[in-house]
N, CA, C and O atoms as a GROMACS GRO file, in nm:
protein
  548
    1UNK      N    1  10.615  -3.266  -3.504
    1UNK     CA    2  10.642  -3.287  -3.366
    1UNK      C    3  10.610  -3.157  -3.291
    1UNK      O    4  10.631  -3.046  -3.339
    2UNK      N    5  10.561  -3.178  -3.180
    2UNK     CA    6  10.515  -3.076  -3.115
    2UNK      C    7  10.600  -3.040  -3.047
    2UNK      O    8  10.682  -3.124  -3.009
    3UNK      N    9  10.615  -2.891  -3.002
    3UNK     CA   10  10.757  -2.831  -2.894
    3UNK      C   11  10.712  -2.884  -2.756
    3UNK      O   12  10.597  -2.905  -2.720
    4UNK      N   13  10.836  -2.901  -2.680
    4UNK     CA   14  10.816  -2.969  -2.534
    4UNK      C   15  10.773  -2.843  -2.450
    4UNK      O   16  10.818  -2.729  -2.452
    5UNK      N   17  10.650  -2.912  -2.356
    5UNK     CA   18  10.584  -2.845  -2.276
    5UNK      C   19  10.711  -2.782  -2.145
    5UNK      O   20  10.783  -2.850  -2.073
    6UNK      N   21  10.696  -2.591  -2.156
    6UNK     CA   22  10.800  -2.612  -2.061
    6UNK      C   23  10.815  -2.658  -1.936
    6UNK      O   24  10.700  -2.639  -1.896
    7UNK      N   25  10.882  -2.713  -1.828
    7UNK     CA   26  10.886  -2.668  -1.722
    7UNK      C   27  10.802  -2.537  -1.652
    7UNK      O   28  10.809  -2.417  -1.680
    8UNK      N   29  10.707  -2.617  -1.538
    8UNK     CA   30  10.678  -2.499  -1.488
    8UNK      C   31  10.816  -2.368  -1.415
    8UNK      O   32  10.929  -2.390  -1.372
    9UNK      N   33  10.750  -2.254  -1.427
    9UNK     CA   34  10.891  -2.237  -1.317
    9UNK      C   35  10.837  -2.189  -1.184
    9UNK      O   36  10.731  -2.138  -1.147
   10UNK      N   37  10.970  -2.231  -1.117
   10UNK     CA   38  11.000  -2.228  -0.978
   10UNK      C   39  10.917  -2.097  -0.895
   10UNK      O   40  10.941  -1.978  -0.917
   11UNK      N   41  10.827  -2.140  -0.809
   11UNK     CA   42  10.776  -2.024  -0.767
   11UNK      C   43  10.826  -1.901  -0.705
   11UNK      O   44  10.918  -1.943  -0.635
   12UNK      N   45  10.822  -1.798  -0.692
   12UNK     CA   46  10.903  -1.731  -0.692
   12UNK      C   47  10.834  -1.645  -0.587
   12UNK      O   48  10.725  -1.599  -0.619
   13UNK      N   49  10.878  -1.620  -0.472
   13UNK     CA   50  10.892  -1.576  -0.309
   13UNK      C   51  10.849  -1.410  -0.337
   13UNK      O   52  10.904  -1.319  -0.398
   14UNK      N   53  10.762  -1.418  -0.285
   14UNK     CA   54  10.703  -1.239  -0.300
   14UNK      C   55  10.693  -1.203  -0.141
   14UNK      O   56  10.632  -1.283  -0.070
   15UNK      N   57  10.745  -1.100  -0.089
   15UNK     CA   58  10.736  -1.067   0.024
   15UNK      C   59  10.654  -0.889   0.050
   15UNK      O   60  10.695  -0.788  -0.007
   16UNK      N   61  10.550  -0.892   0.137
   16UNK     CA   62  10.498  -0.792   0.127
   16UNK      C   63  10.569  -0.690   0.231
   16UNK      O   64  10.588  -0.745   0.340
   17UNK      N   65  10.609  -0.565   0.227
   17UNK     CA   66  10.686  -0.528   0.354
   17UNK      C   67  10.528  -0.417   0.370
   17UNK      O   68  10.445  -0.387   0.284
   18UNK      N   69  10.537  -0.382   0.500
   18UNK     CA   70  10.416  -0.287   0.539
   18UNK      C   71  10.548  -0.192   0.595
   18UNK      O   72  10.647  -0.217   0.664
   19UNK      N   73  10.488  -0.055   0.521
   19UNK     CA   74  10.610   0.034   0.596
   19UNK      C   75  10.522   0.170   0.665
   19UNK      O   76  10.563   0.280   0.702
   20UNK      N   77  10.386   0.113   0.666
   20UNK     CA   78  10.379   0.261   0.795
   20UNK      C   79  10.165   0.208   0.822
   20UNK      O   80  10.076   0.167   0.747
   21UNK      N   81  10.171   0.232   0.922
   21UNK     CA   82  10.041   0.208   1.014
   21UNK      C   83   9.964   0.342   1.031
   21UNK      O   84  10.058   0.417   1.007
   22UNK      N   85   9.876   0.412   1.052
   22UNK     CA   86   9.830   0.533   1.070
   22UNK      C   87   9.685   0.527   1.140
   22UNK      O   88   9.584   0.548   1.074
   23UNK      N   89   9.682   0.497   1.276
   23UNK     CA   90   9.597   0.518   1.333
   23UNK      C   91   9.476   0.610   1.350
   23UNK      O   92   9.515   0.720   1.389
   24UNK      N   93   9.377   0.606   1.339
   24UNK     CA   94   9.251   0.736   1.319
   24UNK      C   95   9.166   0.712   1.481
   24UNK      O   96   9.095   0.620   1.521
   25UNK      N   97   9.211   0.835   1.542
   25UNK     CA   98   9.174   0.853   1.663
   25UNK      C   99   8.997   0.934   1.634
   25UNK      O  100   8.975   1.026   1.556
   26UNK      N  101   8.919   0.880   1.702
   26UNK     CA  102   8.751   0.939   1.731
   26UNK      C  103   8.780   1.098   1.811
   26UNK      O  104   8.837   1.090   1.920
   27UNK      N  105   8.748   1.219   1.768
   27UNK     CA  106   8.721   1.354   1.802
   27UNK      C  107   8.636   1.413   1.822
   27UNK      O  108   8.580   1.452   1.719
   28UNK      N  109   8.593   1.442   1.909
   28UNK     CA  110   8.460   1.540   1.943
   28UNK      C  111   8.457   1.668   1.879
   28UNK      O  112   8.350   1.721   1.850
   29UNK      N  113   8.600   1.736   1.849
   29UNK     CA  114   8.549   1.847   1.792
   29UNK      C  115   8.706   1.894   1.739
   29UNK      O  116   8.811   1.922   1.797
   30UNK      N  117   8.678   1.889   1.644
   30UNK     CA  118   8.871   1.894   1.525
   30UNK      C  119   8.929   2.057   1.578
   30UNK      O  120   9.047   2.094   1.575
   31UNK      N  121   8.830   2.123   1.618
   31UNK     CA  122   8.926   2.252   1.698
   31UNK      C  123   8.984   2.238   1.833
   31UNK      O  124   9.069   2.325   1.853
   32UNK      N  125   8.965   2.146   1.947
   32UNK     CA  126   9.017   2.117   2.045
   32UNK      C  127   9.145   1.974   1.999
   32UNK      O  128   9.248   1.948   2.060
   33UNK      N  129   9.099   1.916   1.896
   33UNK     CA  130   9.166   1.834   1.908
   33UNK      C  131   9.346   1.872   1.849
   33UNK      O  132   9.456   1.820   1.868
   34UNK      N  133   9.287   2.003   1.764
   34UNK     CA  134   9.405   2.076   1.688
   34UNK      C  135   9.503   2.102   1.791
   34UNK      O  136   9.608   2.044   1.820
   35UNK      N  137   9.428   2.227   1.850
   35UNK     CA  138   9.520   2.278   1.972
   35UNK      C  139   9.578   2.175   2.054
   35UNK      O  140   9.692   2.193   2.097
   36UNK      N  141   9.505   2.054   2.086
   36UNK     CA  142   9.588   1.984   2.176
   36UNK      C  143   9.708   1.913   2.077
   36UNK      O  144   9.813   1.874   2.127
   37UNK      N  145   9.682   1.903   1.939
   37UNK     CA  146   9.790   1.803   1.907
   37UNK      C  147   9.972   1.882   1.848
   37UNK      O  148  10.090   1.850   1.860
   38UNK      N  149   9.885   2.004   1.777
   38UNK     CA  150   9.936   2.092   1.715
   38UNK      C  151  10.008   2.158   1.811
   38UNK      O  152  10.131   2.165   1.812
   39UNK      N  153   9.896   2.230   1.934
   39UNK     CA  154   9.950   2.331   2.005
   39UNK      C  155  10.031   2.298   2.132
   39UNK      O  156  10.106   2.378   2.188
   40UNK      N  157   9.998   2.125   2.186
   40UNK     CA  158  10.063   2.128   2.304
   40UNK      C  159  10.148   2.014   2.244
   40UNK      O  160  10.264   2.047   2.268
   41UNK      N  161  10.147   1.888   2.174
   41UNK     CA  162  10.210   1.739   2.160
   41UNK      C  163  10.309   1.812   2.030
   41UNK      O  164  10.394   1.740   1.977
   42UNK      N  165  10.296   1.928   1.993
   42UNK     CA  166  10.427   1.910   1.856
   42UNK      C  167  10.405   1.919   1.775
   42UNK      O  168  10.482   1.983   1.704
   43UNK      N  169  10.253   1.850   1.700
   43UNK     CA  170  10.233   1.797   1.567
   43UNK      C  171  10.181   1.907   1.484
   43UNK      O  172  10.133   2.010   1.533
   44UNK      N  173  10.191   1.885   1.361
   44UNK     CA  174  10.178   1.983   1.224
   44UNK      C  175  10.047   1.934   1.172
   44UNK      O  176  10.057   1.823   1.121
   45UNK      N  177   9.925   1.987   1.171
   45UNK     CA  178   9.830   1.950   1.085
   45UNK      C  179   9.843   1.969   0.902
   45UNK      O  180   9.826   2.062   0.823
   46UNK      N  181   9.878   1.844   0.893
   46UNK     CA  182   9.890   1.800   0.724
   46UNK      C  183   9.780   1.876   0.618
   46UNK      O  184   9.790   1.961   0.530
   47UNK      N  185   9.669   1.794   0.678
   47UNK     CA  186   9.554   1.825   0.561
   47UNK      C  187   9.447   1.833   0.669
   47UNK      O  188   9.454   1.811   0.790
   48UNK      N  189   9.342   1.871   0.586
   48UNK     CA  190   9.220   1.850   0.634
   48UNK      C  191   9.086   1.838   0.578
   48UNK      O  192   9.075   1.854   0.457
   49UNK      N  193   8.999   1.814   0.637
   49UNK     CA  194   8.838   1.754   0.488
   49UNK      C  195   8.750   1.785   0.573
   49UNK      O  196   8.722   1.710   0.666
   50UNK      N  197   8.701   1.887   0.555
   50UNK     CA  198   8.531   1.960   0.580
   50UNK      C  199   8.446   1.960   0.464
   50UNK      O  200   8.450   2.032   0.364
   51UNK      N  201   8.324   1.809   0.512
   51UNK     CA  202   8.271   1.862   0.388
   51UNK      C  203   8.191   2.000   0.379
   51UNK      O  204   8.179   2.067   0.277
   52UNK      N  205   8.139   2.030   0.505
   52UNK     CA  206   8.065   2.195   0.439
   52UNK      C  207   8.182   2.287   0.566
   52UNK      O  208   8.183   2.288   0.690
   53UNK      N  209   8.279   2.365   0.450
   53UNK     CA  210   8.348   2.450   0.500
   53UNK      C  211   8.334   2.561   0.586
   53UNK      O  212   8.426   2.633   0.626
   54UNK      N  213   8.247   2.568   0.605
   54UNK     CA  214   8.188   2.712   0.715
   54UNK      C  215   8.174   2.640   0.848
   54UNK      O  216   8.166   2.716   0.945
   55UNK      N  217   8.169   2.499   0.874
   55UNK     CA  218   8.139   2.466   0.995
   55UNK      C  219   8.295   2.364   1.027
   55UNK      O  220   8.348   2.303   0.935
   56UNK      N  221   8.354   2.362   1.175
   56UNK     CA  222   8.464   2.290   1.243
   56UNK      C  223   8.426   2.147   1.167
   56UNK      O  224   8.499   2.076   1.098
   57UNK      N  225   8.298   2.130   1.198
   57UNK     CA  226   8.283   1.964   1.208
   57UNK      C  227   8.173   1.900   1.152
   57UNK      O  228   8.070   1.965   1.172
   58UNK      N  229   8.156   1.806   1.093
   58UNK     CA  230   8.236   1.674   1.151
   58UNK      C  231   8.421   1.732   1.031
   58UNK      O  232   8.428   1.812   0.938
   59UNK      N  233   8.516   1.658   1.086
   59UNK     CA  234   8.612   1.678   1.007
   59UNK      C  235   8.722   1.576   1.029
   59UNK      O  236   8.745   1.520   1.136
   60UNK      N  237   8.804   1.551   0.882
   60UNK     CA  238   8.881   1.445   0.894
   60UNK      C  239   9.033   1.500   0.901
   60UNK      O  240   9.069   1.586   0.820
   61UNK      N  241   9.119   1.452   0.994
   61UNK     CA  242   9.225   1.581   0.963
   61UNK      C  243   9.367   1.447   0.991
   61UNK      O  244   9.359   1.343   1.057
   62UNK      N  245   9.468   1.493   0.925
   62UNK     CA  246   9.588   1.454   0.928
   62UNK      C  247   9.682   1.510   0.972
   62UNK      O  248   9.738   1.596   0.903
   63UNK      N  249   9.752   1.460   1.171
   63UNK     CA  250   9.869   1.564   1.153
   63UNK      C  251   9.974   1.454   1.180
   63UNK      O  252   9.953   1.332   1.178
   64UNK      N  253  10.110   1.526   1.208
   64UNK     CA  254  10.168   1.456   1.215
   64UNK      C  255  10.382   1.533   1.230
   64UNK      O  256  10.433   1.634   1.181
   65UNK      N  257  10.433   1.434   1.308
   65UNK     CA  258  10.565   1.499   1.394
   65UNK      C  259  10.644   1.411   1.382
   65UNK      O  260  10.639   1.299   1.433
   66UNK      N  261  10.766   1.480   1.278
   66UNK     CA  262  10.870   1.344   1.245
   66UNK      C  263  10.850   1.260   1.167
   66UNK      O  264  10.866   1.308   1.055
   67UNK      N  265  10.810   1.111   1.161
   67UNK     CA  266  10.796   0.996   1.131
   67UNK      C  267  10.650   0.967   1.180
   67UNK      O  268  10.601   0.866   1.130
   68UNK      N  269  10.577   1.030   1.264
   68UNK     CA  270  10.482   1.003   1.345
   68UNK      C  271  10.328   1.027   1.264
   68UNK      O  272  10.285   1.141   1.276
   69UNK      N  273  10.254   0.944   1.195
   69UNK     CA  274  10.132   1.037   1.137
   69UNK      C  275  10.032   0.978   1.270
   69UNK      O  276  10.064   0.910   1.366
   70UNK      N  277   9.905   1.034   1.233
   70UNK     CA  278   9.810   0.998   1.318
   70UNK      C  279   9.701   1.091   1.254
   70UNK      O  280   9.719   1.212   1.238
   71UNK      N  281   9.575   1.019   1.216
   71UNK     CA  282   9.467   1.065   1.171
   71UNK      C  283   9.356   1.094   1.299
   71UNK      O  284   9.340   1.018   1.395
   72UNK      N  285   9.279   1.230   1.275
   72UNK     CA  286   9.202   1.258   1.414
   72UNK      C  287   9.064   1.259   1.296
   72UNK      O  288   9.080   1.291   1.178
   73UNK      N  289   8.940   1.222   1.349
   73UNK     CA  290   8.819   1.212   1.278
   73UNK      C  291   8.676   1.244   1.355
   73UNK      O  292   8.631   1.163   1.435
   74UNK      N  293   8.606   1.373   1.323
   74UNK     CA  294   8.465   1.349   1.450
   74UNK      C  295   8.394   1.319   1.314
   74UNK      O  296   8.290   1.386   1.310
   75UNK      N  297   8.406   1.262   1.228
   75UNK     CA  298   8.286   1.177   1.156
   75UNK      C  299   8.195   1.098   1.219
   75UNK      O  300   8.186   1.170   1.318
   76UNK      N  301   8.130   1.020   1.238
   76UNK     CA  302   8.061   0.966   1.318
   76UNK      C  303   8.118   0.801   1.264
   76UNK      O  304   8.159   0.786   1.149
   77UNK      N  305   8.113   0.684   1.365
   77UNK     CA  306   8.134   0.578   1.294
   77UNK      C  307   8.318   0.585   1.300
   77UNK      O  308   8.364   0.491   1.366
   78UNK      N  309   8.402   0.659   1.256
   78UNK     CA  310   8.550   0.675   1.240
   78UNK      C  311   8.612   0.636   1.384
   78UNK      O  312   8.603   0.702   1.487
   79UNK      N  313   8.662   0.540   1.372
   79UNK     CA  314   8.774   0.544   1.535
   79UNK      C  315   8.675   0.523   1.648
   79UNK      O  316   8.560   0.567   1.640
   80UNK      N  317   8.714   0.461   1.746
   80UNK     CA  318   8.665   0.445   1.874
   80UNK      C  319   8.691   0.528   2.000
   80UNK      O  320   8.801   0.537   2.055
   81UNK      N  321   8.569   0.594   2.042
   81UNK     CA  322   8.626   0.657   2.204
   81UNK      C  323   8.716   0.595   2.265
   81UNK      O  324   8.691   0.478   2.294
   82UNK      N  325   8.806   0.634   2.292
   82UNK     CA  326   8.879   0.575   2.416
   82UNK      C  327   9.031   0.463   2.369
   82UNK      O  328   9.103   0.390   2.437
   83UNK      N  329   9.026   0.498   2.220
   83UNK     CA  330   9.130   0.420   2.198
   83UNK      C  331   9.288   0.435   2.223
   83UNK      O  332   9.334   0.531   2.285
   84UNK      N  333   9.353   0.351   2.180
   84UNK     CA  334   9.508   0.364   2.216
   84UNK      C  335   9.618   0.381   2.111
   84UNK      O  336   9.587   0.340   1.999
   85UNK      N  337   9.695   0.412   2.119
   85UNK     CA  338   9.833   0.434   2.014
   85UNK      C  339   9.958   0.451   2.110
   85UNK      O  340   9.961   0.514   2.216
   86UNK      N  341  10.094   0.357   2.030
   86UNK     CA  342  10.190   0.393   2.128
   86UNK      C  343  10.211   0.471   2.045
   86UNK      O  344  10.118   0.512   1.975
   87UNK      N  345  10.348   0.518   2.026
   87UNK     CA  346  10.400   0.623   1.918
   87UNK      C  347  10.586   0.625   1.965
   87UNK      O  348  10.615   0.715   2.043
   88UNK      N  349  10.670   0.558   1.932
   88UNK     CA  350  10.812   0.513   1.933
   88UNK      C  351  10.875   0.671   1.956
   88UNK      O  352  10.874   0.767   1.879
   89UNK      N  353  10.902   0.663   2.025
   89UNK     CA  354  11.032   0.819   2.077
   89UNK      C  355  11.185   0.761   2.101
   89UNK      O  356  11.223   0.663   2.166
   90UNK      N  357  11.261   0.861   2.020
   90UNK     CA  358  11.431   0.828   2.060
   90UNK      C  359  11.478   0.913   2.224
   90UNK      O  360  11.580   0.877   2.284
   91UNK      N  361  11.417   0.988   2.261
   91UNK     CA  362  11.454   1.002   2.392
   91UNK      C  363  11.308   1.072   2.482
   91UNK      O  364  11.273   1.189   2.489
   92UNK      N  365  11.230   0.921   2.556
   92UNK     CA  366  11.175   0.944   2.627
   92UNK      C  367  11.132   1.102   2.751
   92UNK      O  368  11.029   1.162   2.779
   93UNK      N  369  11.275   1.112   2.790
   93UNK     CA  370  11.271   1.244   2.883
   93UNK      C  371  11.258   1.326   2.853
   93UNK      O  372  11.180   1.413   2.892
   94UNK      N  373  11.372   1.326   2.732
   94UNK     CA  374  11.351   1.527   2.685
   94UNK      C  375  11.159   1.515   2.618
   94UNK      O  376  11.091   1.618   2.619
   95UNK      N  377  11.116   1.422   2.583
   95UNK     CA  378  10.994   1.444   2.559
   95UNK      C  379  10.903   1.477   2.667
   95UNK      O  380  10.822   1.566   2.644
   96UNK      N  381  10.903   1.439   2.745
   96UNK     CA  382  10.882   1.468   2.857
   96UNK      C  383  10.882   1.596   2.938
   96UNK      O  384  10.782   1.639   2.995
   97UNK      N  385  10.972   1.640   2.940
   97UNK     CA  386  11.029   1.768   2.986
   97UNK      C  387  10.914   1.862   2.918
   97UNK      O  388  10.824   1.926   2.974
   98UNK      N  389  10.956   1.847   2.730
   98UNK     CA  390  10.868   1.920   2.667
   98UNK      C  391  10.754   1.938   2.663
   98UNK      O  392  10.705   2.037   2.608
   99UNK      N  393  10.675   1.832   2.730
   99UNK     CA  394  10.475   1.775   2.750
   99UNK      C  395  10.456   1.896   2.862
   99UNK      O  396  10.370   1.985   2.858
  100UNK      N  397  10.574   1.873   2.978
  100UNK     CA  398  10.534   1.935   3.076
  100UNK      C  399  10.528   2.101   3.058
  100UNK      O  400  10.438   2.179   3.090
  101UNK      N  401  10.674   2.128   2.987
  101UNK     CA  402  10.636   2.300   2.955
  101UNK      C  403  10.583   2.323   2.875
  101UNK      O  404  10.626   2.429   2.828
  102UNK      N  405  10.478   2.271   2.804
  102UNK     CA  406  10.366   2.281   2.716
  102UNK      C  407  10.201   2.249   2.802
  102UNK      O  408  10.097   2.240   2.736
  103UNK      N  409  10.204   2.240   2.908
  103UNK     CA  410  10.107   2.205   3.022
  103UNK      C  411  10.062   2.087   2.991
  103UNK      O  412   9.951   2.067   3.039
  104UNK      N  413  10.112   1.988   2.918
  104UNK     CA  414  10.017   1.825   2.886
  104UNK      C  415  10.051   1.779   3.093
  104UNK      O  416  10.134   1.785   3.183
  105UNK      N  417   9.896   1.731   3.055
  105UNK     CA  418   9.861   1.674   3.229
  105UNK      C  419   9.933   1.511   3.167
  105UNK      O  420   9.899   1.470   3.056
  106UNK      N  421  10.026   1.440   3.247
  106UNK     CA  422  10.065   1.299   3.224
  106UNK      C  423  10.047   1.233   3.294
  106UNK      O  424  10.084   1.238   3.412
  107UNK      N  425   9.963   1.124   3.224
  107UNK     CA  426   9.905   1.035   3.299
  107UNK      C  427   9.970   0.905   3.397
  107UNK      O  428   9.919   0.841   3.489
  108UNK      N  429  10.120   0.897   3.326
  108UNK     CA  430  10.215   0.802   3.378
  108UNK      C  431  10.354   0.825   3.370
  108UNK      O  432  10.394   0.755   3.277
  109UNK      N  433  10.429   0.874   3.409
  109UNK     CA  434  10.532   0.962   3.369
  109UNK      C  435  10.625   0.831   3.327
  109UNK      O  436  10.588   0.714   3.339
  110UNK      N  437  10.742   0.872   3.280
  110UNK     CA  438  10.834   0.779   3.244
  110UNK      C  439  10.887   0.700   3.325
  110UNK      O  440  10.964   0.722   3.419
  111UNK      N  441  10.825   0.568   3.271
  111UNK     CA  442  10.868   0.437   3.381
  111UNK      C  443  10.916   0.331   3.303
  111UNK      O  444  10.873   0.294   3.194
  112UNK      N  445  11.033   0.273   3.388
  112UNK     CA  446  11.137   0.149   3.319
  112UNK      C  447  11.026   0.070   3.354
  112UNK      O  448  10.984   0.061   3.469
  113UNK      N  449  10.965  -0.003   3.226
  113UNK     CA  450  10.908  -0.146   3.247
  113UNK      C  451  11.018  -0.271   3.258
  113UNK      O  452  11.139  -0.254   3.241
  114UNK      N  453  10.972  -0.365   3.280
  114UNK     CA  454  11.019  -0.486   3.292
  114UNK      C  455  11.051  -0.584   3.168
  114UNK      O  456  11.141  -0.666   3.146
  115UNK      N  457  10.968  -0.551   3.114
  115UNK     CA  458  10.960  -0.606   2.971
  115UNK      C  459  11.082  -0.495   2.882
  115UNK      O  460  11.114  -0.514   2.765
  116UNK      N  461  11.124  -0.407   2.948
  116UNK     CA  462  11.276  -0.364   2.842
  116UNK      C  463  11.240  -0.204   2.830
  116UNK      O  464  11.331  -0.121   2.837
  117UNK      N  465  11.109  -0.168   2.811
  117UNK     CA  466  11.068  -0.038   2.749
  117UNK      C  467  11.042   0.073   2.848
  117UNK      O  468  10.982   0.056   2.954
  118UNK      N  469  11.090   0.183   2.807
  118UNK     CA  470  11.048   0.315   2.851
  118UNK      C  471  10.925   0.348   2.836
  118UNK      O  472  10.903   0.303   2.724
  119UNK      N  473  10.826   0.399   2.873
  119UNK     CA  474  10.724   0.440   2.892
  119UNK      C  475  10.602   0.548   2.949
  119UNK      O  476  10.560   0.530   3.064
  120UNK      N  477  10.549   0.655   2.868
  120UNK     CA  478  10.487   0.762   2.943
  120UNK      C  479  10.362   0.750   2.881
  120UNK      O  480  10.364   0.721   2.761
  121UNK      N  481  10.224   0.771   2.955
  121UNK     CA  482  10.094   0.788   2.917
  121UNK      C  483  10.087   0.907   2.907
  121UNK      O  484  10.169   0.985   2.956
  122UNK      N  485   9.966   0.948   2.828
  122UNK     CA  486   9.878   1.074   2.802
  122UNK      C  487   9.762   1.051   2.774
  122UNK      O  488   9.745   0.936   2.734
  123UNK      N  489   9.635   1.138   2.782
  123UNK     CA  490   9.519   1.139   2.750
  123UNK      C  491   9.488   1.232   2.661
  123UNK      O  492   9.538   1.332   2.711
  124UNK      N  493   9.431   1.268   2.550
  124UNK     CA  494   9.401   1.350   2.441
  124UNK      C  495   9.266   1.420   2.547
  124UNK      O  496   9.225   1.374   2.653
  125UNK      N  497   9.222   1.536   2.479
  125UNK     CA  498   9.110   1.559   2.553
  125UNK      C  499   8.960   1.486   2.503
  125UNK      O  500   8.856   1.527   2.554
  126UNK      N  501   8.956   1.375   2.399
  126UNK     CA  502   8.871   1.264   2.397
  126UNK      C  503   8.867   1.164   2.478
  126UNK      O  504   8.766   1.093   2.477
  127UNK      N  505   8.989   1.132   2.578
  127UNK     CA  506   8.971   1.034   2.674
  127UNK      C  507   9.075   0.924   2.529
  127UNK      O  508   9.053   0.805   2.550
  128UNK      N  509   9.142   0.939   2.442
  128UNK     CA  510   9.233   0.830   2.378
  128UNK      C  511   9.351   0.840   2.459
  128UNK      O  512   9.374   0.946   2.517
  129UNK      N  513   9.433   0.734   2.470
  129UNK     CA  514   9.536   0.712   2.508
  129UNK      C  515   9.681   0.705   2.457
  129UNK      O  516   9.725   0.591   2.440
  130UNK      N  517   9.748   0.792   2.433
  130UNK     CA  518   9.898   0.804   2.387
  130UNK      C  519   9.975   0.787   2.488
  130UNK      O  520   9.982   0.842   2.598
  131UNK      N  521  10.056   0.669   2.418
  131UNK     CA  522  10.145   0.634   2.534
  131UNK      C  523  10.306   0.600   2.406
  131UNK      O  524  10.337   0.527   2.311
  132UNK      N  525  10.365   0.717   2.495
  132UNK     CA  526  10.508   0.741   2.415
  132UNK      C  527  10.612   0.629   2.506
  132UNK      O  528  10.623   0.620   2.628
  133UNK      N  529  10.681   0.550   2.396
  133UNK     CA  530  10.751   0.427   2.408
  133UNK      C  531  10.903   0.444   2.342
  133UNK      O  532  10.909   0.479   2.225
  134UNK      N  533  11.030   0.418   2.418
  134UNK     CA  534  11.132   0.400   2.404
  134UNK      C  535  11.170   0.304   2.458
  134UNK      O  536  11.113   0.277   2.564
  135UNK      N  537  11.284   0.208   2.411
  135UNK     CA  538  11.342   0.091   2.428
  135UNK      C  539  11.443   0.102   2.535
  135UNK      O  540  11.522   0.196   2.535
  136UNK      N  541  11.445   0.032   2.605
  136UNK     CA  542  11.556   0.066   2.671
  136UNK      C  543  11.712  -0.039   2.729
  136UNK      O  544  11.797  -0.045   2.818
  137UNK      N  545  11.656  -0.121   2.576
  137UNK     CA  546  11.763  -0.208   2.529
  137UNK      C  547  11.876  -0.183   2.477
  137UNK      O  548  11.951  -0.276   2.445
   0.00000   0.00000   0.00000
């Protein structure tokens, strides 16, 4: 007698969680883009990838503030002129405050939207758009 075929079993629920996004902003030139991110927005440059080391560029660089990463790239082909990123802040103003005594020009200062959220624009000096977002639920 042959053993009984088992039961299939019960399929079993796999859930994928995504726990972090990292946007790659287009750069004209990874030494302006440093100073602006490093020197005026906060951020810590992580890493960086030159393939011929004697020259700025093209270069792939990682910085990043808090919880916040964001990849900058003048590779050619990498990221689009002119793109966008929000980037989640726990207190809109004092960020704010800080853009300004760091000379960041702001493009939209902090405004209660309608839809619930706090909100301030910026422009990188590529023409991308950072726009820092708090809830204001």
């Amino acid at each position: 007698m042959l053993p009984a075929t088992p039961a299939p079993a019960a399929p079993t629920e796999r859930y994928l969680v995504f726990t972090l996004a990292v946007p790659v902003l287009h750069v004209k030139s990874s030494s302006a883009a440093e100073a602006f991110y490093c020197g005026q927005l906060g951020f810590r440059r992580d890493f960086e990838y030159r393939p011929v080391p004697d020259r700025h560029d093209p270069c792939y660089m990682g910085v990043l503030r808090d919880g916040a990463w964001l990849h900058l790239s003048s590779f050619p082909g990498d990221g689009a002129p002119g793109s966008v990123v929000y980037l989640l802040v726990d207190d809109l103003d004092d960020l704010y405050a800080e853009l300004l005594r760091n000379g960041v020009f702001i493009d939209m200062e902090p405004t209660s939207q309608p839809w619930g959220n706090r909100e301030m624009y910026i422009s990188d000096p590529d023409g991308n758009s950072i726009r820092f977002v708090s809830s204001t639920r």
